[in-house]
N, C-alpha and C positions, 0 to 999 in steps of 0.2 A: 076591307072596310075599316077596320082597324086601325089598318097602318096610315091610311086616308085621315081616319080623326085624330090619329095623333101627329102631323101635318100639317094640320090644319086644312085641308080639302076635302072637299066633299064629291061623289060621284057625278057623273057627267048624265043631267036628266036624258030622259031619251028621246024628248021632241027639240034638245038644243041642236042649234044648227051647226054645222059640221063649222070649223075653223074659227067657232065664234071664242071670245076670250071669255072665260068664266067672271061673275058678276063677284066684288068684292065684296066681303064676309067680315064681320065685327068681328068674329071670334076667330080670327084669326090668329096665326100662333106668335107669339111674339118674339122680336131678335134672342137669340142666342138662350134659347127655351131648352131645357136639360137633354128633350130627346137629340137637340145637336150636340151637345156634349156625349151622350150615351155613343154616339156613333163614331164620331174623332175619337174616344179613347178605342173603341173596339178596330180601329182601323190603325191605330199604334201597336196596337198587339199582334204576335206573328203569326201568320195562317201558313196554309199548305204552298198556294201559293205566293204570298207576301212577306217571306220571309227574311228577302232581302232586302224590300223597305223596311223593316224593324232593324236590321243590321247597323243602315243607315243611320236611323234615327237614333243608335245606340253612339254611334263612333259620332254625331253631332251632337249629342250631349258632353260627350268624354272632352271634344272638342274645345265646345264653348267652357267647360268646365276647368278645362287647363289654362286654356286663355284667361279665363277670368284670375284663377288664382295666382298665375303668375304676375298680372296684371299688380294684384293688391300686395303679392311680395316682394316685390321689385320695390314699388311704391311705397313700401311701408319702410324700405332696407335704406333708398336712398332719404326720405326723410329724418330715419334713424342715424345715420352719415350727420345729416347738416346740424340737426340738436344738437348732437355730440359732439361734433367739429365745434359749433359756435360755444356750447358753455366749457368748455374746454380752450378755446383759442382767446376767446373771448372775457371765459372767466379768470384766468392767468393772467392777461394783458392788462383788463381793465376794460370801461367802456368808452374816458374820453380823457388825453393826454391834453394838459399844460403842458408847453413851452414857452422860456423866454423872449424876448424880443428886442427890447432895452438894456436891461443890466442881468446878470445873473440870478439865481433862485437863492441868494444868501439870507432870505427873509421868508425859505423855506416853509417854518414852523406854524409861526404867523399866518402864510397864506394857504396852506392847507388848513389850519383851523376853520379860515372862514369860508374858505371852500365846502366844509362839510357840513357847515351850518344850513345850505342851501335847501332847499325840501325835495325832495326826490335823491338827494345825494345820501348815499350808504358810508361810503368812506372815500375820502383824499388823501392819496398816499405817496408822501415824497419818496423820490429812488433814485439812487445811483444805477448806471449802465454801464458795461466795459465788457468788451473781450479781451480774453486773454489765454494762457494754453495752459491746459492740466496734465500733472503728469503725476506718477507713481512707481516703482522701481518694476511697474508691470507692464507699463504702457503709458500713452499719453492722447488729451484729443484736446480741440477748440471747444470753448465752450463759450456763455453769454453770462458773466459775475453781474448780480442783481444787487446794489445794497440794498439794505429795508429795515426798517427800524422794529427790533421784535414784536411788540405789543400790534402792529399789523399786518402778520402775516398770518392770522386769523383770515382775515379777510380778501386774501388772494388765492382765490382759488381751491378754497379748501385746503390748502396745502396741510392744515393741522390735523387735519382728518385725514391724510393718506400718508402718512408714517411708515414705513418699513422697519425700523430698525431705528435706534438711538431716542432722544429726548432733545423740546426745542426748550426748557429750562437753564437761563444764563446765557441766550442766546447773545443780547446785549453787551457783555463783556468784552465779546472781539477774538473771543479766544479757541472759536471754532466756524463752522459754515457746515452750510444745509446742501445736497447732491440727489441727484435724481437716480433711480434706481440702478436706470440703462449704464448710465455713467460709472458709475461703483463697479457693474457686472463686467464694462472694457476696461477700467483700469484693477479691479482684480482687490477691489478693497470693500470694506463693508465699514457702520459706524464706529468710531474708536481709531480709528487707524489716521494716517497720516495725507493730506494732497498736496501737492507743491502747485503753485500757482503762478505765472510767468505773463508780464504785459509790457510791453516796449513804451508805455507812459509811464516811464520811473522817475527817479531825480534827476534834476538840472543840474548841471555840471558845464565847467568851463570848457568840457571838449563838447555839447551837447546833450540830450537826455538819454541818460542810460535806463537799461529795461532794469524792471524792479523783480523778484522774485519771491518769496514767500510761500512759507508750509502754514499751513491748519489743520487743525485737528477737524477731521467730520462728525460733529455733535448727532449727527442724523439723514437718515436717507429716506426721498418722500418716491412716492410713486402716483404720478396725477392717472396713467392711462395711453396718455398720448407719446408717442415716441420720441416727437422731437422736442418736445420739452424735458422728457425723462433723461435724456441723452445731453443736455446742451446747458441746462440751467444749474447755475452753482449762486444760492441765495449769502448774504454775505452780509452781519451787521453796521447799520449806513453808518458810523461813523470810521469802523475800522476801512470799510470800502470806498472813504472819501480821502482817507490816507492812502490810500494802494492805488488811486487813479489821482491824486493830484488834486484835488475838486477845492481846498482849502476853505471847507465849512460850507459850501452850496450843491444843490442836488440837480443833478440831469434833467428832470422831470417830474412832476406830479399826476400822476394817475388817477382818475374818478372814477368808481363805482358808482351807479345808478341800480334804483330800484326797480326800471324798466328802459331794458337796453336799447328799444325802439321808439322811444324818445329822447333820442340824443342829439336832435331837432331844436326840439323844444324848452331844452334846458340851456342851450348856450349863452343867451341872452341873460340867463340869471347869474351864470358862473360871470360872464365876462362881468357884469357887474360888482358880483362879489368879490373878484380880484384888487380891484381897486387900482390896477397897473395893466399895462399893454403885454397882452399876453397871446400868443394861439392857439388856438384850439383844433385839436384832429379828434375825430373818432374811429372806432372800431370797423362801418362801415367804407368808409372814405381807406384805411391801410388793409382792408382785405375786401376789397371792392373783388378783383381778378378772379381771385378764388370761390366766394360765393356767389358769383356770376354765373362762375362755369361750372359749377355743382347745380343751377335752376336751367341751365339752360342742358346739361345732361339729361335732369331729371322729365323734362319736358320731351326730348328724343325720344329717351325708352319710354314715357309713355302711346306717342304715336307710333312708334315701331313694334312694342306690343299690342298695340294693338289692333297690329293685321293679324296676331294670332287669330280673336273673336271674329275679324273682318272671313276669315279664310273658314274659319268655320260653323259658320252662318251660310258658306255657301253651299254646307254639306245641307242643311234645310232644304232648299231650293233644288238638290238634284233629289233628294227625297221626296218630297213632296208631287215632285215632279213623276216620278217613280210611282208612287200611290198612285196619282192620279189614272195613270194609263191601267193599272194594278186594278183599279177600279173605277174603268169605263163604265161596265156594265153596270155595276147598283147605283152608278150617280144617275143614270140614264133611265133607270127603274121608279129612282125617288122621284127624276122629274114628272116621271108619268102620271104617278101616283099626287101629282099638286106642288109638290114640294117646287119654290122659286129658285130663279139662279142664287138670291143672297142666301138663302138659305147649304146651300152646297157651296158658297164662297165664306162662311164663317165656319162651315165646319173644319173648312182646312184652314180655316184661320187660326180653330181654335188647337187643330194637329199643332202647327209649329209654334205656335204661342205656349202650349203645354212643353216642348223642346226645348225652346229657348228660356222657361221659366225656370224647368228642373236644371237644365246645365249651368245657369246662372246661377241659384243657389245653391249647387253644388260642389261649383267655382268658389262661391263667396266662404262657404263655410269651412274646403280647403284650405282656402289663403288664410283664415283668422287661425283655425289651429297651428297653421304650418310658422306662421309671424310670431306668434304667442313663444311657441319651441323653437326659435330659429338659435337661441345659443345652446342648449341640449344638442339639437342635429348638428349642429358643429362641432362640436365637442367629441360627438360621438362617433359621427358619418367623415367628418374631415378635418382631425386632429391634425396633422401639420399642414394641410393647405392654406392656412391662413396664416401671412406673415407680418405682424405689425411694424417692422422697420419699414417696408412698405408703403403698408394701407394706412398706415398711424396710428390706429385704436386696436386695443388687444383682443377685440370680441367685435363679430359682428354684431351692429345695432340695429332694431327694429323698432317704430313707432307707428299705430296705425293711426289714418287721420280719418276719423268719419265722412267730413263730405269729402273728401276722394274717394272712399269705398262704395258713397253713394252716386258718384258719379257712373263711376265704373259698372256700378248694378246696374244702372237705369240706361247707361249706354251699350250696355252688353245685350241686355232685352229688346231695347229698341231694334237695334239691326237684327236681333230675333225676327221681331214682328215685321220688318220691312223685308225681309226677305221670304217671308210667307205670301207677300201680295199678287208678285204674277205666277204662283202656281197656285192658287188659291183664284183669282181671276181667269186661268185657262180651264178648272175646270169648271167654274159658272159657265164660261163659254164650251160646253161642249154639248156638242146636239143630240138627244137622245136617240133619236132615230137611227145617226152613223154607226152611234158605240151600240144600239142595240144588233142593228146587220151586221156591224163587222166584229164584233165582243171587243 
Protein backbone atom coordinates (compact mmCIF):
# COMPACT_ATOMS: atom_id res chain seq x y z
CA UNK A 1 0.00 0.00 0.00
CA UNK A 2 2.71 2.21 0.44
CA UNK A 3 4.62 1.71 -2.39
CA UNK A 4 1.05 2.22 -4.28
CA UNK A 5 0.81 5.82 -2.76
CA UNK A 6 3.92 6.73 -3.38
CA UNK A 7 3.23 6.00 -7.10
CA UNK A 8 0.76 7.31 -7.27
CA UNK A 9 -1.80 4.35 -7.60
CA UNK A 10 -4.17 3.14 -5.67
CA UNK A 11 -5.44 -0.64 -5.18
CA UNK A 12 -7.50 -2.26 -7.69
CA UNK A 13 -11.32 -2.32 -5.96
CA UNK A 14 -12.72 -5.55 -5.90
CA UNK A 15 -15.96 -5.32 -7.98
CA UNK A 16 -13.66 -3.55 -10.93
CA UNK A 17 -13.87 -5.59 -13.78
CA UNK A 18 -11.07 -7.72 -14.87
CA UNK A 19 -9.03 -5.88 -17.79
CA UNK A 20 -10.74 -2.56 -17.16
CA UNK A 21 -8.11 0.49 -17.24
CA UNK A 22 -7.95 2.21 -13.90
CA UNK A 23 -10.10 5.62 -13.76
CA UNK A 24 -7.68 8.72 -13.66
CA UNK A 25 -6.72 10.41 -10.35
CA UNK A 26 -5.79 14.12 -9.67
CA UNK A 27 -3.38 13.17 -7.48
CA UNK A 28 -1.51 11.72 -9.50
CA UNK A 29 2.28 11.68 -9.13
CA UNK A 30 3.85 14.13 -11.22
CA UNK A 31 6.86 13.85 -13.90
CA UNK A 32 10.03 13.19 -12.69
CA UNK A 33 8.69 13.27 -8.79
CA UNK A 34 11.85 12.58 -6.23
CA UNK A 35 10.69 8.90 -5.64
CA UNK A 36 11.97 8.46 -9.55
CA UNK A 37 15.13 9.98 -8.70
CA UNK A 38 15.29 7.90 -5.29
CA UNK A 39 15.35 4.79 -7.67
CA UNK A 40 17.78 5.81 -10.82
CA UNK A 41 20.31 6.75 -8.11
CA UNK A 42 19.80 3.37 -6.07
CA UNK A 43 19.95 1.55 -9.56
CA UNK A 44 23.62 3.35 -10.30
CA UNK A 45 24.93 1.89 -7.29
CA UNK A 46 26.37 -1.57 -7.30
CA UNK A 47 24.52 -4.50 -6.06
CA UNK A 48 25.23 -8.23 -5.86
CA UNK A 49 24.08 -8.64 -8.89
CA UNK A 50 24.63 -5.32 -10.96
CA UNK A 51 27.81 -4.74 -10.51
CA UNK A 52 28.78 -4.70 -13.68
CA UNK A 53 26.38 -2.20 -14.78
CA UNK A 54 28.05 0.21 -12.10
CA UNK A 55 31.29 -0.72 -13.93
CA UNK A 56 29.80 0.50 -17.00
CA UNK A 57 28.59 3.45 -15.79
CA UNK A 58 31.96 4.12 -14.12
CA UNK A 59 34.21 3.72 -17.47
CA UNK A 60 31.28 6.06 -19.35
CA UNK A 61 31.84 8.72 -17.00
CA UNK A 62 35.78 8.36 -17.25
CA UNK A 63 34.78 8.34 -20.90
CA UNK A 64 32.78 11.30 -21.39
CA UNK A 65 35.15 12.97 -19.06
CA UNK A 66 38.34 12.51 -21.12
CA UNK A 67 36.48 13.43 -24.01
CA UNK A 68 35.29 16.47 -22.85
CA UNK A 69 38.60 17.65 -21.36
CA UNK A 70 40.59 16.83 -24.22
CA UNK A 71 37.98 18.62 -26.18
CA UNK A 72 38.61 21.98 -24.22
CA UNK A 73 42.51 21.49 -24.21
CA UNK A 74 43.09 20.94 -27.62
CA UNK A 75 40.61 23.97 -28.15
CA UNK A 76 42.06 26.13 -25.79
CA UNK A 77 45.89 25.15 -27.18
CA UNK A 78 45.01 25.78 -30.69
CA UNK A 79 43.30 29.24 -30.04
CA UNK A 80 46.29 30.04 -27.81
CA UNK A 81 48.45 29.21 -31.33
CA UNK A 82 46.49 31.77 -33.33
CA UNK A 83 46.62 34.86 -30.41
CA UNK A 84 50.09 34.48 -30.34
CA UNK A 85 50.91 33.81 -33.92
CA UNK A 86 48.68 37.09 -34.80
CA UNK A 87 49.97 39.50 -32.02
CA UNK A 88 53.34 38.40 -32.66
CA UNK A 89 53.15 38.17 -36.74
CA UNK A 90 51.09 40.80 -36.73
CA UNK A 91 52.40 42.96 -34.19
CA UNK A 92 55.99 43.11 -35.79
CA UNK A 93 54.74 43.53 -39.25
CA UNK A 94 52.17 46.18 -38.64
CA UNK A 95 48.61 46.04 -39.55
CA UNK A 96 48.41 47.76 -43.00
CA UNK A 97 51.36 48.60 -45.52
CA UNK A 98 51.71 51.82 -47.78
CA UNK A 99 53.22 51.35 -50.95
CA UNK A 100 54.10 53.46 -53.67
CA UNK A 101 52.63 53.64 -56.99
CA UNK A 102 53.69 56.82 -58.82
CA UNK A 103 56.90 58.12 -57.57
CA UNK A 104 58.88 56.99 -54.67
CA UNK A 105 58.24 57.59 -50.59
CA UNK A 106 60.77 60.74 -50.68
CA UNK A 107 58.04 62.72 -49.06
CA UNK A 108 58.23 59.95 -46.38
CA UNK A 109 58.02 62.16 -43.27
CA UNK A 110 55.23 64.34 -44.36
CA UNK A 111 53.09 61.34 -45.27
CA UNK A 112 53.47 59.36 -42.31
CA UNK A 113 52.61 62.41 -40.25
CA UNK A 114 49.32 62.55 -41.72
CA UNK A 115 48.80 59.18 -41.86
CA UNK A 116 48.80 59.10 -38.18
CA UNK A 117 46.71 61.81 -37.75
CA UNK A 118 43.86 59.51 -38.92
CA UNK A 119 41.59 58.33 -35.78
CA UNK A 120 42.05 54.77 -35.24
CA UNK A 121 45.70 55.03 -36.29
CA UNK A 122 48.42 54.26 -33.40
CA UNK A 123 51.39 54.92 -35.35
CA UNK A 124 52.74 55.18 -39.16
CA UNK A 125 56.02 54.12 -39.52
CA UNK A 126 58.25 54.60 -42.51
CA UNK A 127 60.94 51.55 -43.13
CA UNK A 128 63.54 50.50 -45.02
CA UNK A 129 63.56 46.66 -46.18
CA UNK A 130 66.57 44.63 -47.44
CA UNK A 131 68.23 41.35 -47.32
CA UNK A 132 71.25 40.80 -46.80
CA UNK A 133 73.89 38.06 -45.02
CA UNK A 134 75.43 38.38 -41.56
CA UNK A 135 78.31 37.08 -40.52
CA UNK A 136 80.83 36.95 -37.54
CA UNK A 137 84.22 35.27 -37.29
CA UNK A 138 81.68 32.28 -35.85
CA UNK A 139 79.37 31.78 -38.41
CA UNK A 140 76.93 33.52 -40.83
CA UNK A 141 73.10 33.48 -41.81
CA UNK A 142 70.49 35.57 -44.13
CA UNK A 143 68.71 37.64 -42.46
CA UNK A 144 65.83 40.64 -43.25
CA UNK A 145 67.76 44.45 -42.17
CA UNK A 146 64.62 46.68 -41.13
CA UNK A 147 65.46 50.52 -41.15
CA UNK A 148 63.35 52.50 -38.54
CA UNK A 149 63.80 55.54 -37.13
CA UNK A 150 64.52 55.21 -33.35
CA UNK A 151 61.84 57.19 -31.67
CA UNK A 152 59.52 54.20 -33.30
CA UNK A 153 60.57 51.25 -32.44
CA UNK A 154 58.49 51.64 -29.21
CA UNK A 155 55.92 50.91 -31.08
CA UNK A 156 56.69 47.69 -33.00
CA UNK A 157 56.07 45.11 -31.39
CA UNK A 158 57.18 45.61 -28.17
CA UNK A 159 60.54 45.33 -29.31
CA UNK A 160 61.52 47.91 -26.12
CA UNK A 161 60.13 45.70 -23.84
CA UNK A 162 61.92 42.48 -24.73
CA UNK A 163 65.54 43.52 -24.46
CA UNK A 164 67.97 40.75 -23.76
CA UNK A 165 70.99 42.42 -23.39
CA UNK A 166 72.49 45.99 -24.41
CA UNK A 167 70.49 49.55 -24.64
CA UNK A 168 68.45 51.14 -27.51
CA UNK A 169 70.04 54.79 -26.25
CA UNK A 170 71.73 56.60 -29.60
CA UNK A 171 70.08 54.21 -31.51
CA UNK A 172 69.87 57.14 -34.28
CA UNK A 173 73.41 57.86 -34.64
CA UNK A 174 74.06 54.93 -37.11
CA UNK A 175 76.67 53.54 -35.20
CA UNK A 176 75.17 50.27 -34.13
CA UNK A 177 71.86 47.81 -34.93
CA UNK A 178 69.33 45.93 -32.95
CA UNK A 179 69.50 41.58 -33.43
CA UNK A 180 67.26 39.03 -32.26
CA UNK A 181 68.32 36.64 -29.80
CA UNK A 182 68.22 33.48 -32.07
CA UNK A 183 70.56 35.26 -34.33
CA UNK A 184 73.32 36.38 -31.75
CA UNK A 185 73.10 32.49 -30.22
CA UNK A 186 74.16 31.15 -34.27
CA UNK A 187 76.54 33.69 -34.82
CA UNK A 188 78.03 33.25 -31.42
CA UNK A 189 78.06 37.09 -30.40
CA UNK A 190 76.17 38.93 -27.71
CA UNK A 191 75.68 42.96 -27.29
CA UNK A 192 78.94 44.99 -27.59
CA UNK A 193 80.45 42.81 -30.07
CA UNK A 194 80.82 43.23 -33.78
CA UNK A 195 78.33 41.94 -37.16
CA UNK A 196 79.42 42.26 -40.56
CA UNK A 197 76.64 42.85 -42.83
CA UNK A 198 76.84 41.96 -46.65
CA UNK A 199 74.10 43.00 -49.54
CA UNK A 200 74.76 42.75 -53.36
CA UNK A 201 72.82 46.38 -53.56
CA UNK A 202 76.05 48.24 -53.15
CA UNK A 203 77.58 51.07 -55.17
CA UNK A 204 77.33 51.72 -58.83
CA UNK A 205 80.18 51.55 -60.57
CA UNK A 206 81.34 51.62 -64.23
CA UNK A 207 81.64 47.66 -64.29
CA UNK A 208 78.08 47.51 -62.51
CA UNK A 209 76.82 47.41 -58.81
CA UNK A 210 79.15 46.01 -56.51
CA UNK A 211 77.95 44.34 -53.03
CA UNK A 212 78.43 46.76 -50.23
CA UNK A 213 79.62 45.20 -46.88
CA UNK A 214 79.69 46.77 -43.58
CA UNK A 215 80.43 45.99 -39.73
CA UNK A 216 78.16 47.31 -36.62
CA UNK A 217 78.44 47.45 -33.62
CA UNK A 218 75.18 45.39 -31.79
CA UNK A 219 73.78 48.19 -29.42
CA UNK A 220 71.29 45.40 -28.36
CA UNK A 221 69.73 41.99 -28.66
CA UNK A 222 65.81 41.79 -28.38
CA UNK A 223 63.84 38.55 -27.95
CA UNK A 224 60.13 39.04 -29.29
CA UNK A 225 59.22 34.95 -28.65
CA UNK A 226 58.88 33.81 -32.08
CA UNK A 227 61.71 32.22 -33.88
CA UNK A 228 61.61 33.32 -36.98
CA UNK A 229 61.67 36.68 -36.19
CA UNK A 230 64.35 36.22 -33.46
CA UNK A 231 66.47 34.44 -35.94
CA UNK A 232 66.08 36.68 -39.21
CA UNK A 233 65.51 40.32 -38.06
CA UNK A 234 68.40 42.79 -37.87
CA UNK A 235 66.66 46.42 -36.97
CA UNK A 236 68.99 49.20 -38.53
CA UNK A 237 68.72 53.11 -38.01
CA UNK A 238 66.67 54.39 -41.31
CA UNK A 239 68.90 56.81 -42.32
CA UNK A 240 72.09 54.66 -41.88
CA UNK A 241 69.97 51.85 -43.67
CA UNK A 242 68.99 54.01 -46.70
CA UNK A 243 72.75 54.42 -47.29
CA UNK A 244 73.51 50.59 -47.20
CA UNK A 245 70.59 49.84 -49.59
CA UNK A 246 70.82 52.77 -51.98
CA UNK A 247 67.35 54.27 -51.16
CA UNK A 248 68.87 58.08 -51.65
CA UNK A 249 66.47 59.74 -48.87
CA UNK A 250 63.16 57.53 -49.61
CA UNK A 251 61.64 54.60 -47.70
CA UNK A 252 60.44 51.15 -48.88
CA UNK A 253 57.23 51.35 -47.02
CA UNK A 254 55.10 52.69 -44.39
CA UNK A 255 53.68 50.65 -41.93
CA UNK A 256 50.22 51.41 -39.96
CA UNK A 257 49.41 50.39 -36.69
CA UNK A 258 45.66 50.46 -35.78
CA UNK A 259 43.97 50.36 -32.69
CA UNK A 260 41.85 47.46 -33.81
CA UNK A 261 43.34 45.14 -36.28
CA UNK A 262 40.00 43.80 -37.53
CA UNK A 263 39.06 46.87 -38.90
CA UNK A 264 41.35 47.11 -41.42
CA UNK A 265 38.30 47.28 -43.74
CA UNK A 266 37.24 50.17 -42.53
CA UNK A 267 39.91 52.42 -42.29
CA UNK A 268 41.25 52.24 -45.82
CA UNK A 269 39.02 54.78 -47.18
CA UNK A 270 40.36 57.25 -44.57
CA UNK A 271 44.03 56.46 -45.08
CA UNK A 272 43.68 56.51 -48.77
CA UNK A 273 42.36 60.01 -48.25
CA UNK A 274 44.81 61.15 -45.84
CA UNK A 275 47.54 60.28 -48.38
CA UNK A 276 46.80 62.90 -50.56
CA UNK A 277 48.72 60.68 -53.45
CA UNK A 278 48.18 57.19 -55.21
CA UNK A 279 49.09 54.86 -53.00
CA UNK A 280 48.38 50.82 -52.07
CA UNK A 281 47.28 49.51 -49.48
CA UNK A 282 47.74 45.66 -48.24
CA UNK A 283 46.99 44.45 -44.88
CA UNK A 284 47.90 41.90 -42.59
CA UNK A 285 44.95 39.69 -43.53
CA UNK A 286 45.27 39.75 -47.32
CA UNK A 287 49.71 38.65 -46.68
CA UNK A 288 48.82 36.02 -44.18
CA UNK A 289 45.50 34.96 -45.65
CA UNK A 290 47.35 30.86 -46.19
CA UNK A 291 48.44 30.74 -42.92
CA UNK A 292 45.58 31.78 -40.80
CA UNK A 293 43.36 29.86 -42.99
CA UNK A 294 44.89 26.80 -42.23
CA UNK A 295 45.21 27.22 -38.53
CA UNK A 296 40.83 27.67 -38.64
CA UNK A 297 40.34 25.22 -40.80
CA UNK A 298 42.88 22.70 -38.47
CA UNK A 299 41.17 24.08 -35.61
CA UNK A 300 37.73 22.93 -36.88
CA UNK A 301 39.04 19.16 -37.74
CA UNK A 302 40.22 18.50 -34.25
CA UNK A 303 37.23 19.75 -33.10
CA UNK A 304 34.96 17.13 -35.09
CA UNK A 305 37.58 14.53 -34.78
CA UNK A 306 37.58 14.96 -31.03
CA UNK A 307 34.79 14.75 -30.84
CA UNK A 308 34.08 11.08 -31.71
CA UNK A 309 35.85 10.67 -28.40
CA UNK A 310 32.40 11.97 -26.35
CA UNK A 311 30.48 10.53 -29.68
CA UNK A 312 32.16 6.82 -28.63
CA UNK A 313 31.56 7.35 -25.26
CA UNK A 314 28.03 7.97 -24.90
CA UNK A 315 27.80 4.86 -26.47
CA UNK A 316 29.12 3.20 -23.35
CA UNK A 317 25.53 4.72 -21.89
CA UNK A 318 23.56 2.91 -24.22
CA UNK A 319 25.17 -0.68 -23.50
CA UNK A 320 24.65 0.38 -19.91
CA UNK A 321 21.60 1.28 -19.65
CA UNK A 322 20.94 -1.38 -21.83
CA UNK A 323 22.57 -3.79 -19.09
CA UNK A 324 20.32 -2.47 -16.21
CA UNK A 325 17.55 -2.76 -17.92
CA UNK A 326 17.58 -6.68 -18.39
CA UNK A 327 19.47 -6.33 -14.72
CA UNK A 328 16.23 -5.27 -13.77
CA UNK A 329 13.47 -6.89 -15.56
CA UNK A 330 12.00 -7.90 -12.55
CA UNK A 331 11.39 -4.62 -10.30
CA UNK A 332 10.43 -2.66 -13.59
CA UNK A 333 7.72 -5.36 -14.05
CA UNK A 334 6.95 -5.13 -10.01
CA UNK A 335 6.60 -1.09 -10.33
CA UNK A 336 4.36 -1.81 -13.26
CA UNK A 337 2.11 -3.66 -11.26
CA UNK A 338 2.04 -1.79 -8.45
CA UNK A 339 0.45 1.41 -10.99
CA UNK A 340 3.58 2.88 -11.77
CA UNK A 341 3.13 4.06 -15.88
CA UNK A 342 5.48 3.24 -18.84
CA UNK A 343 6.72 7.19 -18.61
CA UNK A 344 7.29 6.75 -15.26
CA UNK A 345 9.95 3.78 -15.81
CA UNK A 346 11.06 5.66 -19.22
CA UNK A 347 12.39 8.91 -16.93
CA UNK A 348 13.82 6.94 -14.41
CA UNK A 349 16.29 5.70 -17.00
CA UNK A 350 16.35 8.75 -18.28
CA UNK A 351 17.24 10.25 -15.35
CA UNK A 352 20.34 7.00 -14.85
CA UNK A 353 22.00 8.31 -17.92
CA UNK A 354 21.28 12.10 -17.71
CA UNK A 355 22.94 11.70 -14.13
CA UNK A 356 26.10 9.95 -16.35
CA UNK A 357 26.39 12.20 -18.82
CA UNK A 358 25.96 15.30 -16.26
CA UNK A 359 28.93 14.02 -13.80
CA UNK A 360 31.38 13.05 -16.79
CA UNK A 361 30.72 16.35 -18.47
CA UNK A 362 31.61 18.24 -15.40
CA UNK A 363 34.11 16.28 -14.68
CA UNK A 364 35.42 16.73 -18.21
CA UNK A 365 34.94 20.32 -17.91
CA UNK A 366 36.65 20.87 -14.80
CA UNK A 367 39.63 18.72 -16.01
CA UNK A 368 40.24 20.62 -19.03
CA UNK A 369 40.18 24.17 -17.08
CA UNK A 370 42.74 23.04 -14.53
CA UNK A 371 44.79 21.17 -17.11
CA UNK A 372 44.63 24.74 -19.60
CA UNK A 373 45.30 27.02 -16.62
CA UNK A 374 48.87 24.72 -15.96
CA UNK A 375 49.57 23.67 -19.49
CA UNK A 376 53.08 25.83 -19.28
CA UNK A 377 54.14 24.29 -15.65
CA UNK A 378 53.22 20.52 -17.14
CA UNK A 379 55.46 21.36 -19.88
CA UNK A 380 57.99 22.39 -18.21
CA UNK A 381 57.92 19.86 -16.16
CA UNK A 382 56.38 16.59 -17.71
CA UNK A 383 58.22 17.52 -21.24
CA UNK A 384 61.15 19.70 -20.84
CA UNK A 385 62.80 19.10 -24.26
CA UNK A 386 59.80 17.89 -26.46
CA UNK A 387 59.03 21.10 -27.33
CA UNK A 388 61.06 22.68 -30.13
CA UNK A 389 60.58 26.29 -30.89
CA UNK A 390 62.67 26.36 -34.15
CA UNK A 391 59.84 24.40 -35.08
CA UNK A 392 56.56 25.31 -33.61
CA UNK A 393 57.72 29.07 -33.48
CA UNK A 394 56.79 30.04 -30.01
CA UNK A 395 59.01 29.09 -27.04
CA UNK A 396 56.05 27.99 -24.69
CA UNK A 397 53.04 26.24 -25.34
CA UNK A 398 50.09 28.77 -25.44
CA UNK A 399 46.70 28.32 -24.02
CA UNK A 400 43.66 30.53 -24.15
CA UNK A 401 40.27 29.34 -23.04
CA UNK A 402 37.34 30.82 -24.85
CA UNK A 403 33.87 30.62 -23.09
CA UNK A 404 31.52 29.94 -25.63
CA UNK A 405 33.47 27.22 -26.95
CA UNK A 406 33.70 25.53 -23.52
CA UNK A 407 29.91 26.13 -23.63
CA UNK A 408 29.46 24.56 -26.44
CA UNK A 409 31.44 21.72 -25.77
CA UNK A 410 29.37 21.40 -22.29
CA UNK A 411 26.16 21.53 -23.75
CA UNK A 412 27.02 19.31 -26.71
CA UNK A 413 28.83 16.68 -24.64
CA UNK A 414 25.41 16.38 -22.37
CA UNK A 415 23.20 16.49 -25.15
CA UNK A 416 24.41 13.09 -26.77
CA UNK A 417 24.34 12.22 -23.09
CA UNK A 418 20.73 12.47 -23.05
CA UNK A 419 20.16 11.29 -26.66
CA UNK A 420 21.68 8.21 -26.08
CA UNK A 421 19.66 7.34 -22.96
CA UNK A 422 16.29 7.37 -25.20
CA UNK A 423 16.17 3.78 -26.66
CA UNK A 424 17.16 2.16 -23.60
CA UNK A 425 15.07 4.13 -21.62
CA UNK A 426 12.04 3.51 -24.30
CA UNK A 427 12.82 -0.45 -24.39
CA UNK A 428 12.30 -0.67 -20.96
CA UNK A 429 8.77 1.38 -20.87
CA UNK A 430 8.19 -1.23 -23.32
CA UNK A 431 8.68 -4.18 -21.31
CA UNK A 432 5.71 -6.39 -20.33
CA UNK A 433 5.40 -7.20 -16.89
CA UNK A 434 4.03 -10.33 -17.16
CA UNK A 435 7.16 -11.79 -19.54
CA UNK A 436 9.95 -10.31 -16.93
CA UNK A 437 7.85 -11.57 -14.24
CA UNK A 438 7.64 -15.50 -15.75
CA UNK A 439 10.85 -15.53 -17.11
CA UNK A 440 12.79 -12.90 -14.27
Amino acid sequence: MAVAAETGASPRKPDAKPGAKPASRGGATAPFAAFEWIIAGRYLRARRRGGGVSVVAFFSVLGIALGVATLIIVLSVMNGFRTELLSKIVGINGHIFVTPIDRTFTDFADLSERLSKVAGVRAAIPLVEGQAFASSPYGGSGVLVRGVRGDDLGAIGGISKSLRGGTLEGFDDGSGVLIGRRLADSLAIQAGDTITLSTPKGATTAFGTAPRTKSYNVKAIFEIGMTEFDSTFVFMPLSESQAFFNREGDVSLIEIYIDNPDAVAAMREPLEMAAERPVLLTDWRQRNRTFFGALEVERNVMFLILSLIVVVATLNIVSGLILLVRDKSSDIAILRTMGATPGTVMRVFLINGALIGLVGTLSGLGLGILITLNIKPIQRVLFPGAWDPTVRFLAEIPAEMNPTEITVVVLTSFLLALAATVYPSWRAARLDPVQALRYG
